[in-house]
N, C-alpha and C positions, 0 to 999 in steps of 0.2 A: 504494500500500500504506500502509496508516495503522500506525504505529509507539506503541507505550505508551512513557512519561517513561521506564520499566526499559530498555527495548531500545534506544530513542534514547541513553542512557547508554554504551551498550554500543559501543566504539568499531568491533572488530572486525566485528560484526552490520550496523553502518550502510555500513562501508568495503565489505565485502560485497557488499551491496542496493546500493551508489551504482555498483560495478563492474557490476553486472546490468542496473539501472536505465541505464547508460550504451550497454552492449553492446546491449541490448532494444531501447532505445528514442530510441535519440539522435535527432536531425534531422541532417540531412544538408544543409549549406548551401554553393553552390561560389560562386567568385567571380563567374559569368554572374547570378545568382539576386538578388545585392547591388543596389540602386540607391541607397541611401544609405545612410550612415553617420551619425547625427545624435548628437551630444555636447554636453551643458550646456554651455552661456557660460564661458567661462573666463580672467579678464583675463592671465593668466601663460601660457597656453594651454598648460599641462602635459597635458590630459588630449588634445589633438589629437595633441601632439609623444609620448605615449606612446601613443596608438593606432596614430598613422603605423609610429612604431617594432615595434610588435610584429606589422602588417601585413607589414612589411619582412622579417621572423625569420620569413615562412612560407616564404620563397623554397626553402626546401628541397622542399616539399609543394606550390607550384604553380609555373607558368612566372613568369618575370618580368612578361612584358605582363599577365597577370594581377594580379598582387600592383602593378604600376604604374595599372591599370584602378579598383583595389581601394582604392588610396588614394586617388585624385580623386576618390569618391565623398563621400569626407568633409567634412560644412558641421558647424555651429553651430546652435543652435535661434535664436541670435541671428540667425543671419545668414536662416534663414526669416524671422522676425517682421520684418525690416526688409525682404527682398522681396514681402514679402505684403501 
């Protein structure tokens, strides 16, 4: 749906459409579906240590072996470019 600069202003209008747009048309992604997890280089590796973590916070919505499945998936674009 294309939205005018007036409407996109419009907080409620968008909050709306983005609950619709959500409900409509989400994708549906389960942990079988995953085979990687690929995240920018990060010398600090904050953004691994923050995906891990909020992998972890699903365990209410999937089994464990899943959500442990779910985070081995996760490399580095680094760590491609150096096995390739």
């Amino acid at each position: 749906m294309f939205m005018g600069l007036k409407d996109y202003r419009n907080k409620a209008l968008t909050d709306r459409l983005h609950r619709q747009l959500w409900t409509e048309h989400r994708l549906e992604v389960y942990p079988d579906d995953i085979m990687y997890l690929i995240v920018p280089y990060d010398r600090d590796e904050k953004l691994v240590l923050e995906l891990h973590k909020y992998i972890k916070s699903l365990k209410s919505r999937y089994s464990e072996k899943d959500v442990v499945f779910v985070t081995t998936t996760i490399m580095t674009d680094d760590c491609i470019k150096e096995d390739i």
